[in-house]
C-alpha positions in Angstrom: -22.8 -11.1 47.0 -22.4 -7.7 45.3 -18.8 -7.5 46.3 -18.5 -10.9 44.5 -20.3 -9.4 41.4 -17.6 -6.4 41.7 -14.9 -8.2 42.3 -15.5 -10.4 38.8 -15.9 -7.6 37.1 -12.7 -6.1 37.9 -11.7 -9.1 36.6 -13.2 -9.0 33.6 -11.9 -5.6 32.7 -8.2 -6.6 33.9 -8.4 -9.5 31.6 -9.8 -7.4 28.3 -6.8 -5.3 28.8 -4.3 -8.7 28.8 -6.3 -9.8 25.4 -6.3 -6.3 24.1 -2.3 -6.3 24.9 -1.6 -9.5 23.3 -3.7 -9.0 20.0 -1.4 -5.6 19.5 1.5 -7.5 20.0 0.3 -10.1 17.6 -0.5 -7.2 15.3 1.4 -4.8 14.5 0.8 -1.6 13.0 2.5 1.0 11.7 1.7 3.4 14.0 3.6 4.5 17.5 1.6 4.7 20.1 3.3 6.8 23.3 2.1 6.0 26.8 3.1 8.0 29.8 2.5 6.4 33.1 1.9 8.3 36.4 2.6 11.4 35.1 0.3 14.1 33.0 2.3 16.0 30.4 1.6 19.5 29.8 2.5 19.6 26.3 4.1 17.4 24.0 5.7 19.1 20.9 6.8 16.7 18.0 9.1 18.4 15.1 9.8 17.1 11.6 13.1 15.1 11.5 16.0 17.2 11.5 19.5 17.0 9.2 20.6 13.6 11.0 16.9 12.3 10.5 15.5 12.1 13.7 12.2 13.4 15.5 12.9 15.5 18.5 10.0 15.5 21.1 10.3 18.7 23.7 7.7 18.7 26.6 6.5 22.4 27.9 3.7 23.9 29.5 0.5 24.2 27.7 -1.9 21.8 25.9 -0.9 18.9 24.0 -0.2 18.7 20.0 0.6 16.1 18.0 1.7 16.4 14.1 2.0 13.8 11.6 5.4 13.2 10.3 5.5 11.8 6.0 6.6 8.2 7.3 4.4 7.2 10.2 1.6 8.2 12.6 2.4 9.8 16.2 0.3 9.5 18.9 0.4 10.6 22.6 -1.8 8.7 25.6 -2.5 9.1 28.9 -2.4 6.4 31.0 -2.1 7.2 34.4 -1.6 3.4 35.3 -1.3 -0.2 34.2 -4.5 -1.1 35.7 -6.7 2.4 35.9 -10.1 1.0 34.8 -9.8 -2.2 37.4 -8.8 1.2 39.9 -11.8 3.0 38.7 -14.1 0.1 38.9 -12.9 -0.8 42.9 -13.6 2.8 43.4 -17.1 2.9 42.0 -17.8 -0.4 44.1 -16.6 0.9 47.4 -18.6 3.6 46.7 -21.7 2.1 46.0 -21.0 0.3 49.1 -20.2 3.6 51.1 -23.9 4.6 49.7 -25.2 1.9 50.6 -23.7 1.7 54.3 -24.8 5.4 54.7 -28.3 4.5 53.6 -28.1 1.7 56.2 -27.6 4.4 58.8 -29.6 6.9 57.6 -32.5 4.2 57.9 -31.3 2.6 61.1 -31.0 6.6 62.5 -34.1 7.4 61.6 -35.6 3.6 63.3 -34.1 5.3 66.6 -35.2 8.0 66.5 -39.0 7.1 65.9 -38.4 4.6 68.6 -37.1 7.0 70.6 -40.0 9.8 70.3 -42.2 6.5 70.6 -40.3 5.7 74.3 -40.5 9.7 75.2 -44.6 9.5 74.3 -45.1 6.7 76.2 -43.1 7.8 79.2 -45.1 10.9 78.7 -48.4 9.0 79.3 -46.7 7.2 81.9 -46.4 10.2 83.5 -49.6 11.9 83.1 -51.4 9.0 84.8 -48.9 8.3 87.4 -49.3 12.3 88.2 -53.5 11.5 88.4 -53.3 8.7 90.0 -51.0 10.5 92.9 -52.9 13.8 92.7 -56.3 10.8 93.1 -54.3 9.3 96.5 -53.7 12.5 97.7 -56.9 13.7 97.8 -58.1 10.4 99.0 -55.5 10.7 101.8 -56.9 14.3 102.6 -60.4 13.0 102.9 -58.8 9.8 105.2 -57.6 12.6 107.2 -60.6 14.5 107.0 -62.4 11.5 108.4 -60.2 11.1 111.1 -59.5 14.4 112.1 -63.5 14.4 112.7 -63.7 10.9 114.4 -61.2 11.8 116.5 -63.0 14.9 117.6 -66.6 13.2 117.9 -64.6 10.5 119.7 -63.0 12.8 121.8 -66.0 14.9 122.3 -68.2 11.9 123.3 -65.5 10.7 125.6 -65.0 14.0 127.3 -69.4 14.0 127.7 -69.3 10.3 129.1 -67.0 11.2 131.4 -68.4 14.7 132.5 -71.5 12.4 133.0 -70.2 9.3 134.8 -68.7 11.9 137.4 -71.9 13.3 137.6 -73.5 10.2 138.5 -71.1 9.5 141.0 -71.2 12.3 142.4 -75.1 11.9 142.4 -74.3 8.3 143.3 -72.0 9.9 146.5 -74.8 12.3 147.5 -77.4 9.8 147.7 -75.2 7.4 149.5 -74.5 10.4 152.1 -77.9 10.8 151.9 -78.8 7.7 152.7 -76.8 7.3 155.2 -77.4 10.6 157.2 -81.0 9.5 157.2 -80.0 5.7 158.5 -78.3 7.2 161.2 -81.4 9.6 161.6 -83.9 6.6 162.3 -81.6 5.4 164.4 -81.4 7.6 166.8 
């Protein structure tokens, strides 16, 4: 839409300088207007008419002067092109639209970055409780291991008693069956 707006504009200024063109043509003055195109003269001398009646016009380096001969009025401009203000007017409008495009990035930098420190504080707190919650496991794990460490050793110790005792009762169980047995063959004999 704005490149529209710039576009007609350029336009518009390309066409005042068609009307402007054709009203001098329609009117003539008296006057002689000089235009020099694509170059910038340094300095533009203009002498009365000489012996044979004309004007001579030198151009050397300095600043520009212009002198009024008896008949008519001289004047020098600058006009670097045909079509300098519709030039002018493109440049402002790309431009503007350079601004504008680098106000687009600055803004769509800055969006990045924010959600960039936004990712880094959440991966941050991410982080932090995925360190507790490990640091929580592991010291749940020790205590596991704890716990089994001393079940095993109560298990072990136990195991180690009931056997130390069931040998004991069989060898109790031995004795009194020798026992018994040496004093069967006692009564019978």
């Amino acid at each position: 839409m704005k490149e529209e707006a710039d576009a007609h504009r350029i336009q518009e200024m390309e066409d005042r300088r068609r009307i402007q063109h054709l009203l001098a043509m329609t009117n003539p003055t008296g006057q002689e207007v000089t235009y020099f195109k694509k170059t910038v003269p340094e300095r533009i001398a203009v002498r009365p008419p000489t012996a044979a009646g004309k004007s001579t016009i030198a151009a050397t380096a300095a600043t520009t002067t212009t002198t009024t001969a008896p008949q008519r009025v001289l004047r020098t401009a600058f006009l670097p092109s045909e079509k300098t203000d519709s030039l002018l007017l493109v440049v402002e409008s790309l431009r503007a639209q350079l601004e504008e495009q680098r106000a687009l990035s600055r803004q769509q930098i800055a969006t990045l970055l924010e959600d960039r420190h936004v990712m880094e504080e959440e991966n941050r707190i991410r982080y932090a409780n995925t360190d507790a919650e490990r640091a929580r496991l592991a010291d749940q794990m020790k205590q596991r291991e704890d716990q089994l460490h001393t079940v095993t050793r109560d298990y072990l110790t136990l195991k180690h008693q009931s056997q130390q005792i069931q040998r004991r009762m069989k060898e109790d169980n031995e004795a009194l069956l020798k026992q018994n047995r040496d004093l069967s063959a006692a009564v019978q004999r």
